[in-house]
N, C-alpha and C positions, 0 to 999 in steps of 0.2 A: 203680168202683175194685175189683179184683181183693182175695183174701184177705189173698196176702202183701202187699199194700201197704195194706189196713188196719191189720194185725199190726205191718207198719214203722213207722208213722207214732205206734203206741199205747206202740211199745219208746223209742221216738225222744220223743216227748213224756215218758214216764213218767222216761226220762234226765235230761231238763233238770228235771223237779223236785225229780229227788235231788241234782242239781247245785245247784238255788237253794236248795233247804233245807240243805245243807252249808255254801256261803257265809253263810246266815241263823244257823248256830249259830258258825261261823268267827268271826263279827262279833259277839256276844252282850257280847261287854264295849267294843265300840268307842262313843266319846261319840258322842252325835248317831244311831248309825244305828238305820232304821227298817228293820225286816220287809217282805220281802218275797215276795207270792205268784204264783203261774204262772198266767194266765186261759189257760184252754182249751175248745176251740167244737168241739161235733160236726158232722163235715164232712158233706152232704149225700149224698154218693154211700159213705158208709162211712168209717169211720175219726174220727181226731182229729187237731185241730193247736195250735200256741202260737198262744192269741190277745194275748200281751202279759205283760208285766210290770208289778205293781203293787206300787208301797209303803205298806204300814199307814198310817192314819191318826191310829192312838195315837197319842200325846206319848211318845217315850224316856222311860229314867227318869234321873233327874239321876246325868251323869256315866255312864251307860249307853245301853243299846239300850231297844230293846221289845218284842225278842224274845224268844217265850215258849219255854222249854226246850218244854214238854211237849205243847207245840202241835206244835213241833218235829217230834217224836219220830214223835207220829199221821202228821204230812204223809211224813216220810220212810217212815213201815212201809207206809203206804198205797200209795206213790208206787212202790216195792221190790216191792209185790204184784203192781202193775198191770204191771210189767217182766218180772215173772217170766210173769203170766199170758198178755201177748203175744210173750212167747219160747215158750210151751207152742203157743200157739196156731200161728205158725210153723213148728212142728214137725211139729205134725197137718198144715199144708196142703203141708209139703214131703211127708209120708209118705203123702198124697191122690196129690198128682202123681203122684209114684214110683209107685202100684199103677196108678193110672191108665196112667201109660206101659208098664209093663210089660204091663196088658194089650190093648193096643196092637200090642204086639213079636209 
């Protein structure tokens, strides 16, 4: 697997776990619902992917969820890093190519 499609797959994952931790606090007061987290598998040739969705095994709490704000908080800041980090990364391997090609030209 090339750079940029390490980079894609780590922007692309890191997406859907901002996505599942927004719907996880979205739900925070609905009865019955259970937390849920993103499993993700390092792909052998480079990069990362969604290995699945899992829901907590806690018991709600009566008349709530069992989602944890502050658990929360960490999976989204974490999740927002790794997004930003393979946007950076991206950047460097476009800015690779480009000198590359240019000295080429």
């Amino acid at each position: 697997m090339d750079g940029m499609a390490i980079g894609a797959s780590g922007v692309y994952t890191a997406a859907q776990g901002v996505a599942l931790g927004a719907n996880n606090v979205a739900n925070v007061n609905t009865s019955g619902y259970r937390a849920q987290s993103l499993q993700q598998q390092a792909l052998p040739q480079g990069g990362v992917a969604v290995d699945g969705v899992q829901a907590s095994q806690a018991p709600p709490n009566p008349g709530g969820s069992n989602v944890d704000l502050a658990t929360e908080a960490v999976n989204l800041d974490t999740q927002g890093a790794g997004y930003t980090a393979n946007l950076k990364f991206l950047q460097v391997q476009q800015n690779l190519l480009g000198t590359a090609l240019d000295m080429q030209a």
